[in-house]
C-alpha positions in Angstrom: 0.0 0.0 0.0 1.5 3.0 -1.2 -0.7 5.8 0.9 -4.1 5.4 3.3 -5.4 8.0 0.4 -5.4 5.2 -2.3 -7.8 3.0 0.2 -11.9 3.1 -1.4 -12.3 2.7 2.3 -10.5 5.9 3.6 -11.7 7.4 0.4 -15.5 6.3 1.1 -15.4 7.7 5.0 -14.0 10.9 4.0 -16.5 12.2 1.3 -19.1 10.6 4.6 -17.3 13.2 6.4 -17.7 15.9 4.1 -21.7 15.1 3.7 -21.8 14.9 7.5 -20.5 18.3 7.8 -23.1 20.1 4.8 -25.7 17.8 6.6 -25.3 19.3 10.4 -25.2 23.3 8.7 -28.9 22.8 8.8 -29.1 21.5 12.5 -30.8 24.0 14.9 -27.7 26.2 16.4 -28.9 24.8 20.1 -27.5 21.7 18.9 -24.3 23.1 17.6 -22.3 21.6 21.4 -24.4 19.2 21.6 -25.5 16.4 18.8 -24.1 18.5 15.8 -20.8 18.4 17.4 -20.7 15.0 18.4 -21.8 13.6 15.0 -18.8 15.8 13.6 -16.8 14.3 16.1 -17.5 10.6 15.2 -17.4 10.9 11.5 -14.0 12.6 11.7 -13.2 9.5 13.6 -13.8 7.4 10.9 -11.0 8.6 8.1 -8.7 9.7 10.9 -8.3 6.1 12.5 -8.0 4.4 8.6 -5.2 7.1 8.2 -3.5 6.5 11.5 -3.6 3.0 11.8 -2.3 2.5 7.9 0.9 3.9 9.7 1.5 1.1 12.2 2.3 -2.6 11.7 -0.3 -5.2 10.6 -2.2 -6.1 13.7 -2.7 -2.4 14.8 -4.0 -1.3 11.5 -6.6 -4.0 12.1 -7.8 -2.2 15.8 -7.5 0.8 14.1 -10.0 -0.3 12.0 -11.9 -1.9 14.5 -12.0 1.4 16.0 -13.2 3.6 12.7 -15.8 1.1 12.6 -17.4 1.8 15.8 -16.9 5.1 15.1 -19.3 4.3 11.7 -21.8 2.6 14.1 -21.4 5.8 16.6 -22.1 7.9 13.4 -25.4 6.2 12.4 -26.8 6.0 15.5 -26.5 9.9 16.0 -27.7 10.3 12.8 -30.8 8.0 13.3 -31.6 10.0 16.5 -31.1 13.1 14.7 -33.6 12.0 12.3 -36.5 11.1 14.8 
């Protein structure tokens, strides 16, 4: 692997990122410390840990993705309670 930037995956999460951040602009400004942030937070998560981890040897790459993948879970479930 020549960069975490050639990974669909890392690709994927980032432009999930990007929509996340367009998305929450339209979020009532009480929110903005609240759920907006915290959705932000956890989609950020996502990209960052693929990035990080790609760095490291083998077996941490995998908790690393481990880890974006909760984050991914954390994301939806924000998202979902945003929704309702």
């Amino acid at each position: 692997m020549s960069s975490y930037k050639d990974l669909d995956v890392w690709k994927k999460s980032f432009e999930v990122c990007i929509d996340i951040y367009q998305l929450t602009q339209s979020f009532p400004k009480e929110e903005l410390y609240g759920l907006t942030s915290q959705i932000r937070r956890a989609s950020v998560s996502i990209p960052s840990n693929i990035s990080e981890g790609s760095k490291r040897g083998k077996k941490e790459f995998i908790q690393f993705l481990k880890i974006a993948h909760g984050s991914g879970a954390e994301t939806e479930t924000q998202l979902m309670l945003a929704y309702r």
